[in-house]
ZANU-710134 format. One record per residue (C-alpha): residue number from 1; x, y, z. Coordinates in steps of 0.5 Angstrom, whole numbers. Layout:
N
rec num NUM&x X&y Y&z Z
...
//
This chain:
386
rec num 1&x 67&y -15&z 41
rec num 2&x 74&y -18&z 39
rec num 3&x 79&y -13&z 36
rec num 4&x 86&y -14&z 33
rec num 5&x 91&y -9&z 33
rec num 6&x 96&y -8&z 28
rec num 7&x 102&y -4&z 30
rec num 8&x 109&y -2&z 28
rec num 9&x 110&y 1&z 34
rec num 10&x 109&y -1&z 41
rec num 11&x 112&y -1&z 49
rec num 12&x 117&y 0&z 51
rec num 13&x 119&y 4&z 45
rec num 14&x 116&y 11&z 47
rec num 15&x 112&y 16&z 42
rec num 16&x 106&y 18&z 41
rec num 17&x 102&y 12&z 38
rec num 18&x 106&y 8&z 43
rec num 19&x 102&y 12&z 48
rec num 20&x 96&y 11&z 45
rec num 21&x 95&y 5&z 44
rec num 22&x 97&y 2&z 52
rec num 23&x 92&y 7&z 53
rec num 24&x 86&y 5&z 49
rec num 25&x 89&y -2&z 52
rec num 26&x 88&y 0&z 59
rec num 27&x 81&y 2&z 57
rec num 28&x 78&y -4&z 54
rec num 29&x 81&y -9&z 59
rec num 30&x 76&y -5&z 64
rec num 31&x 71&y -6&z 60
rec num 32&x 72&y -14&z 58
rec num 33&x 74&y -13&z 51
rec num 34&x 78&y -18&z 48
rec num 35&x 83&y -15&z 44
rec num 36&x 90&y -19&z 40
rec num 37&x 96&y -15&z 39
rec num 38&x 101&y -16&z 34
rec num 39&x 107&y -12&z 34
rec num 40&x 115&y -11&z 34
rec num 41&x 118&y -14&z 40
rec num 42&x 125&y -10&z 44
rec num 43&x 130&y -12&z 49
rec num 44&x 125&y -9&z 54
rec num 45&x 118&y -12&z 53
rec num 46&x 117&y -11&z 61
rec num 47&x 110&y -6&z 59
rec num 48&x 104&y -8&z 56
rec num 49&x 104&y -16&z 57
rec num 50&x 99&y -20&z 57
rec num 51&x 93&y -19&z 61
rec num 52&x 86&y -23&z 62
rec num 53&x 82&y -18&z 56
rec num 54&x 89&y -17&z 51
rec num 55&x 94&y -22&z 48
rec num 56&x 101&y -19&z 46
rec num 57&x 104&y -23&z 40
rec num 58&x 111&y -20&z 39
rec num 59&x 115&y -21&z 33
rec num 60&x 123&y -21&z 32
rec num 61&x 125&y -15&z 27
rec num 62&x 131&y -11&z 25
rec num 63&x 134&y -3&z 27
rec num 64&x 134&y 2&z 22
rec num 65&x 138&y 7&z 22
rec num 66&x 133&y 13&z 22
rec num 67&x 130&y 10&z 28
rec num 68&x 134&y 6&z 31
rec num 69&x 129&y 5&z 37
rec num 70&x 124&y 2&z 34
rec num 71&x 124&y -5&z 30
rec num 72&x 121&y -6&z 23
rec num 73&x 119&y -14&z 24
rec num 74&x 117&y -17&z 18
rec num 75&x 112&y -24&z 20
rec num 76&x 110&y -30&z 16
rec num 77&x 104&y -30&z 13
rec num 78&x 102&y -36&z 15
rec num 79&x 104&y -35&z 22
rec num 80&x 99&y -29&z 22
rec num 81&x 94&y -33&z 19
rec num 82&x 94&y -38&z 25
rec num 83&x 94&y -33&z 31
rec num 84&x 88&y -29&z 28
rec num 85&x 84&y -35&z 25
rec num 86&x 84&y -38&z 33
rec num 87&x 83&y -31&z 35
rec num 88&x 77&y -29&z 30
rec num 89&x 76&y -23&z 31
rec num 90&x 70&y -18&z 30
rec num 91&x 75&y -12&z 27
rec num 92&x 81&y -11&z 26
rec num 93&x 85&y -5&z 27
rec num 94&x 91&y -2&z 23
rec num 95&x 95&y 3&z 26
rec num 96&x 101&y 3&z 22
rec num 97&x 103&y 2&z 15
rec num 98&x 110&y -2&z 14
rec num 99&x 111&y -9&z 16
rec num 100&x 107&y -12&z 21
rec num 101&x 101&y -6&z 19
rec num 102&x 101&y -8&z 12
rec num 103&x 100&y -16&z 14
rec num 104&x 94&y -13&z 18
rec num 105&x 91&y -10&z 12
rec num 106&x 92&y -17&z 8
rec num 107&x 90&y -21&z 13
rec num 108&x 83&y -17&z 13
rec num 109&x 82&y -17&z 6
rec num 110&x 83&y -24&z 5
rec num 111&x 79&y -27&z 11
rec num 112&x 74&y -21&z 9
rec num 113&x 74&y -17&z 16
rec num 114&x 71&y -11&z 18
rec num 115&x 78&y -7&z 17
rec num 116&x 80&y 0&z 20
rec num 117&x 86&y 4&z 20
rec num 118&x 89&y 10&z 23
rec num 119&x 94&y 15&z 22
rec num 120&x 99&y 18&z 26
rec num 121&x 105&y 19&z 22
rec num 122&x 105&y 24&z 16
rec num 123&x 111&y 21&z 13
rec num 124&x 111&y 24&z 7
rec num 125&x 113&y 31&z 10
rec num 126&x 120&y 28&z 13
rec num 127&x 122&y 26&z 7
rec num 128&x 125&y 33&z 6
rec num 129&x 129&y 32&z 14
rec num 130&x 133&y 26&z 11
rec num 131&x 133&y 28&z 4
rec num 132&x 129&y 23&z 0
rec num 133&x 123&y 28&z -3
rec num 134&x 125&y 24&z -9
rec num 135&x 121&y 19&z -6
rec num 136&x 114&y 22&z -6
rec num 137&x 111&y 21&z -10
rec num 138&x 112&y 13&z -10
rec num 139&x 110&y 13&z -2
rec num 140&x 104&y 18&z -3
rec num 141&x 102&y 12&z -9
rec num 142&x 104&y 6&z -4
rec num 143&x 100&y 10&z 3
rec num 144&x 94&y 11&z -2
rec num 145&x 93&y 4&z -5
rec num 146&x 93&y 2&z 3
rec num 147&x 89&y 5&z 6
rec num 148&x 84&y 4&z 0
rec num 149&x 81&y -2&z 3
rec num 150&x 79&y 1&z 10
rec num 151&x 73&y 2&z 12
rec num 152&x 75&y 7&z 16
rec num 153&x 81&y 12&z 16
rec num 154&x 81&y 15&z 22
rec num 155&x 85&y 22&z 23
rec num 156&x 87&y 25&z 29
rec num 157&x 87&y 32&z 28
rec num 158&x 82&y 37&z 23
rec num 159&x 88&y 39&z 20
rec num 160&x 91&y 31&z 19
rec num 161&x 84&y 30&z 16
rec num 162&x 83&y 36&z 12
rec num 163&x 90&y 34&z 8
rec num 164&x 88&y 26&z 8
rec num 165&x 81&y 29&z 4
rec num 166&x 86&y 34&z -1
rec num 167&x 90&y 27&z -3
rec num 168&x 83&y 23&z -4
rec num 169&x 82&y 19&z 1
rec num 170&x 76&y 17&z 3
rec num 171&x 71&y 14&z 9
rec num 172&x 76&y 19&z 14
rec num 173&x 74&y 21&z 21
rec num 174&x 77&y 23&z 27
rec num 175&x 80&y 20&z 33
rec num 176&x 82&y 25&z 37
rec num 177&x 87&y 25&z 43
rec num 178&x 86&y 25&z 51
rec num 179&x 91&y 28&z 56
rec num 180&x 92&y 24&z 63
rec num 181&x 91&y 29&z 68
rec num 182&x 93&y 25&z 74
rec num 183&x 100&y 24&z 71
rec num 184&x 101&y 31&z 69
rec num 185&x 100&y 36&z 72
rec num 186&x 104&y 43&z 76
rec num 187&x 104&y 38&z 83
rec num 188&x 110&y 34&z 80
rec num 189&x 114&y 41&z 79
rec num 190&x 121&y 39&z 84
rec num 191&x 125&y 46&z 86
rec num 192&x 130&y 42&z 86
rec num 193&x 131&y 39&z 79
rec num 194&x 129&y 45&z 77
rec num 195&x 135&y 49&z 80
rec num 196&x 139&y 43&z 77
rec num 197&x 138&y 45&z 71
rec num 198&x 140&y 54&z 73
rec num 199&x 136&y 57&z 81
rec num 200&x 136&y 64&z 77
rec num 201&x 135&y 62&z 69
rec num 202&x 129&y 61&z 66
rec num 203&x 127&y 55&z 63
rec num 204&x 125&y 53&z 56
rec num 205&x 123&y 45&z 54
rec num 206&x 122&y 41&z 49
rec num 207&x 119&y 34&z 50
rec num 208&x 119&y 28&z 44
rec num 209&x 123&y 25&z 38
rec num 210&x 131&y 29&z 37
rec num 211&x 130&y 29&z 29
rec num 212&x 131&y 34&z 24
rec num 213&x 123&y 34&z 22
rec num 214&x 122&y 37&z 29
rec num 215&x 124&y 44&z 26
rec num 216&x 130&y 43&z 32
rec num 217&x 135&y 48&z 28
rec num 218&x 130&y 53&z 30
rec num 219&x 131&y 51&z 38
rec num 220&x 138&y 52&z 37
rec num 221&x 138&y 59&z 34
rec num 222&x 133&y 61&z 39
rec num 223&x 138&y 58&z 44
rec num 224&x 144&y 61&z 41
rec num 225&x 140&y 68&z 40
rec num 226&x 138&y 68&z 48
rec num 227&x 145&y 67&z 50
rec num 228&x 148&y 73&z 46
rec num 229&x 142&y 77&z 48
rec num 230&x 141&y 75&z 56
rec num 231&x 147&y 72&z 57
rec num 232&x 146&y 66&z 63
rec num 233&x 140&y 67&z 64
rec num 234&x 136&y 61&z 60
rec num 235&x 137&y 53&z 59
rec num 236&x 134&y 50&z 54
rec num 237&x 132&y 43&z 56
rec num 238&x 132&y 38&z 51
rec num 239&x 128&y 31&z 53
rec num 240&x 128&y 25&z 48
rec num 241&x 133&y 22&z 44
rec num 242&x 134&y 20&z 36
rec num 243&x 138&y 22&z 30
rec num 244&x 138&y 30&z 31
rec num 245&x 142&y 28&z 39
rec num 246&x 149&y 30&z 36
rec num 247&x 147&y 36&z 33
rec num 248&x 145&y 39&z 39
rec num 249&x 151&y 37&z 43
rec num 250&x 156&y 39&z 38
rec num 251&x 152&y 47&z 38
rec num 252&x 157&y 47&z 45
rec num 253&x 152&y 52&z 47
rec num 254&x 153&y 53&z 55
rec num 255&x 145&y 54&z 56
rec num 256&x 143&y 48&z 53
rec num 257&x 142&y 41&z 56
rec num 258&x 140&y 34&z 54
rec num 259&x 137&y 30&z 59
rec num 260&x 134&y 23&z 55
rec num 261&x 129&y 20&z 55
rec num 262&x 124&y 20&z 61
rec num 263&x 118&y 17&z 62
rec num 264&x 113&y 16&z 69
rec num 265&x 114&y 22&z 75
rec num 266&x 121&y 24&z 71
rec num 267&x 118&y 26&z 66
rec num 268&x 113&y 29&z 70
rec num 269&x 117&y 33&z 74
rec num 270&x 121&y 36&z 68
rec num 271&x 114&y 38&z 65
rec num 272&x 111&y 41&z 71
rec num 273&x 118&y 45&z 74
rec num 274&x 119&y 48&z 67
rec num 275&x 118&y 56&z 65
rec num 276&x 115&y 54&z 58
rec num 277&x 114&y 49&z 52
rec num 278&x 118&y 50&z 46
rec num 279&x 115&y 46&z 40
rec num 280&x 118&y 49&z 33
rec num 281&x 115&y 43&z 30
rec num 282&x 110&y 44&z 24
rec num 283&x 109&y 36&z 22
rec num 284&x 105&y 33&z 27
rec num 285&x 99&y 30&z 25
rec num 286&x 96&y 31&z 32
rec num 287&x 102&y 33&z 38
rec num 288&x 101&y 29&z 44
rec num 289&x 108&y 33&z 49
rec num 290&x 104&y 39&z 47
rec num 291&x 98&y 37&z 50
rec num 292&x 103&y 34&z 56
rec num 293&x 106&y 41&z 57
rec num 294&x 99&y 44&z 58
rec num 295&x 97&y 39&z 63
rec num 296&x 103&y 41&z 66
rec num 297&x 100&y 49&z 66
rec num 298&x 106&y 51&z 61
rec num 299&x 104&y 57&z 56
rec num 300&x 106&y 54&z 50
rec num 301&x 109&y 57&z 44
rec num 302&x 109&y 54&z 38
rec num 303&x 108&y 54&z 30
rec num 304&x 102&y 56&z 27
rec num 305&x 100&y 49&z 22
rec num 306&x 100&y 42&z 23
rec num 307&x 96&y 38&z 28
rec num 308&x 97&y 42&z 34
rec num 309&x 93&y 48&z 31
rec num 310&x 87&y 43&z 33
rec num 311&x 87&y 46&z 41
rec num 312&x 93&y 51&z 40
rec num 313&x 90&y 58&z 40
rec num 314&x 94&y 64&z 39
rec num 315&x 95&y 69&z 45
rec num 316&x 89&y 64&z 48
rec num 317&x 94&y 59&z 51
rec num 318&x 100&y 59&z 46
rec num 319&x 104&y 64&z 42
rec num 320&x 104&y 62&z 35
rec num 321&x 109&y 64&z 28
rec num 322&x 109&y 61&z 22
rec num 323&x 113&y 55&z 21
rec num 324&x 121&y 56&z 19
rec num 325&x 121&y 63&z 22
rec num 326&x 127&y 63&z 27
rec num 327&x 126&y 70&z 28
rec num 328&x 118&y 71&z 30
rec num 329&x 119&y 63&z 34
rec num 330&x 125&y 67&z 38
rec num 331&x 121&y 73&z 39
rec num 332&x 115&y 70&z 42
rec num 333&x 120&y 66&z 48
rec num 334&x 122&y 72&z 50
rec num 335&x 115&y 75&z 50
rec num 336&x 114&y 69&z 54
rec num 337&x 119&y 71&z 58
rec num 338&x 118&y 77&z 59
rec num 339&x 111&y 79&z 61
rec num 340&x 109&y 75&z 68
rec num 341&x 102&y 78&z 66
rec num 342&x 102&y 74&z 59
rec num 343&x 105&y 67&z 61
rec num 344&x 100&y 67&z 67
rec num 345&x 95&y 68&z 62
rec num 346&x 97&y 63&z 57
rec num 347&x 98&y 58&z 63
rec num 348&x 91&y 58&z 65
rec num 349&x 88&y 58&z 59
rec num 350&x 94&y 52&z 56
rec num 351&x 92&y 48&z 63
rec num 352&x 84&y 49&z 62
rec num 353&x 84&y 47&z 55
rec num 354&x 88&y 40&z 57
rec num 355&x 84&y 39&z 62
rec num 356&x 77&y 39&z 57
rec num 357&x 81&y 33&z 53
rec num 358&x 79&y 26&z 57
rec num 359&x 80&y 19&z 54
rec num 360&x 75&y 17&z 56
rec num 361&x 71&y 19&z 52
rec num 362&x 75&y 19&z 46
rec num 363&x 75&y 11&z 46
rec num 364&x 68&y 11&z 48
rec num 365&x 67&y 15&z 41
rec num 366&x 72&y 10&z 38
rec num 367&x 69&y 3&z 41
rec num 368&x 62&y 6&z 38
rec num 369&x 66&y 7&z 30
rec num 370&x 68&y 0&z 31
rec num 371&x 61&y -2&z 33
rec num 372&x 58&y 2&z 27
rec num 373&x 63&y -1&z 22
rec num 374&x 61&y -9&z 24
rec num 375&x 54&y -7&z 24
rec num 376&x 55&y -5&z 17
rec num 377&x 59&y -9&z 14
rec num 378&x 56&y -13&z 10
rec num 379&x 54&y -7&z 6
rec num 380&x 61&y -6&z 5
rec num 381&x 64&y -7&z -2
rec num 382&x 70&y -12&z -1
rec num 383&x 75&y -10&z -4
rec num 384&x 82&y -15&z -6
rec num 385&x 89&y -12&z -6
rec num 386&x 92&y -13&z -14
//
């Protein structure tokens, strides 16, 4: 089997779909897969190179202002008709829908290859974060004409699904997400990263993207709350970088601390030498930091929508509110905080349900969709963009 991969997004950027792919990527060079990736090219392109079984091939593109780590490239058709007609791939698959994504989606109609297409990204939720809601209704019609020539949309949770299935898509699955407990787990937790960060206080952490469509405006009341209420007695711990970044650091809130971006065993160890993982946000579609925190063997308190609903349970491994209640979310850090009794039991409960998660089979499930698809795909019908 030969695969293509069209992404927007890939390492060294660092996110959800990022992590995925250099994943799946390792998974199928164990197994002699021939896998073409087309994808953006960085600065620093020292993380997913070349390897026996997967070309990449990068292309120069352009920084915008909403995310200004990643890179929206733009390749000439022609270009991309002459790598992936020497390629000739069995299936190509999609995982993005902007530049290099929608070049993908062209080449696989027009050649008439087997395409599928994942979402990762339920970008018409952040348009009210950035003030554009009035563009709704343009992006909602552009993303249901894209991925209306695949042969397969996979979504990462039951809940994505179910809100793809509401807009009429069609032809949905889901491709879930694994946790590598090998590099996240409460081995990695440091005594002494963690008395830099307060030896008496207890320590909340938020992993991932720094942007307003994370709900970090409840974050930051939550900081202020505990501050007024338990003065010096918690840090709040923000990992990541993006947009939301000079936000955080003008609330001038003493127990408040930004570290940027970690990756490897840094990462790792901020995880497993937290007290517990604060994630107000509503808007993901699956929720990969949250899985990374349970593996980590942190009681989690969240909101009760989105992607993470798929393996977050209230008062089994988490504590759950409505999406936007400051006050519930605040309240449930304190009951965390609090009750030794309840953030033990939430722990355990968090770590066995990350640890039931493998990526293994996860691709496993993926590679026998993609099988499924070539072997029917002459009983597809083809359809031509306008």
């Amino acid at each position: 089997m030969r695969i293509a991969y069209f992404t927007d997004t890939y390492v060294s950027e660092v996110n959800g779909v990022t992590n995925t792919l250099s994943k799946l990527g390792t998974y199928l060079d164990e197994r002699h897969i021939n896998q073409l990736v087309i994808a953006p090219d960085y600065e620093d392109n020292n993380s997913g190179s070349n390897s026996t079984y997967r070309t990449v091939c990068r292309f120069k593109g352009i920084v915008t202002s909403i995310s200004p780590k990643s890179r929206l490239a733009f390749p000439s058709f022609w270009e991309i008709n002459e790598i992936l007609d020497n390629f000739k791939p069995d299936i190509i698959h999609v995982t993005t829908e902007l530049g290099i994504g929608f070049r993908g989606m062209r080449y696989a109609v027009t050649r008439k290859i087997p395409l599928v297409m994942s979402f990762h990204t339920d970008y018409c939720n952040y348009l009210k974060y950035h003030n554009l809601e009035f563009l709704r209704p343009v992006l909602e019609n552009y993303l249901s004409w894209f991925y209306s020539f695949s042969a397969k949309i996979l979504a990462p949770s039951r809940h994505t699904l179910g809100e793809l299935l509401r807009k009429g898509y069609r032809n949905l699955d889901i491709w879930s997400r694994g946790i590598d407990a090998v590099n996240f787990n409460p081995d990695f937790r440091n005594e002494t990263l963690r008395n830099s960060f307060g030896k008496e206080k207890f320590i909340f952490l938020y992993t991932g993207r720094l942007s307003a469509e994370k709900s970090l405006d409840m974050l930051l009341y939550s900081a202020k709350e505990m501050e007024i209420k338990f003065p010096g007695k918690t840090s709040f711990i923000f990992t990541g970088d993006g947009p939301y970044l000079e936000t955080i650091k003008n609330s001038d809130l003493p127990n408040i601390t930004v570290t940027g971006f970690k990756r490897g065993k840094e990462l790792s160890e901020i995880y497993a030498s937290a007290d517990c993982f604060a994630f107000p946000s509503g808007t993901e579609t699956f929720g990969n930091v949250v899985l990374e925190a349970m593996a980590s063997c942190l009681p989690i308190v969240s909101v009760g929508s989105g992607g993470v609903t798929d393996f977050l349970s209230h008062n089994y491994n988490s504590l759950l509110c409505a999406s936007d209640d400051k006050e519930a979310f605040t309240n449930n850090l304190i009951s965390v905080m609090e009750d030794n009794s309840l953030r033990k039991r939430l722990s355990q409960n968090a770590h066995k349900t990350a640890l039931s998660r493998d990526w293994n089979k996860i691709f496993d499930n993926l590679v026998n969709v993609y099988k499924e698809i070539i072997y029917k795909y002459d009983q597809i019908d083809i359809k031509q963009p306008a």
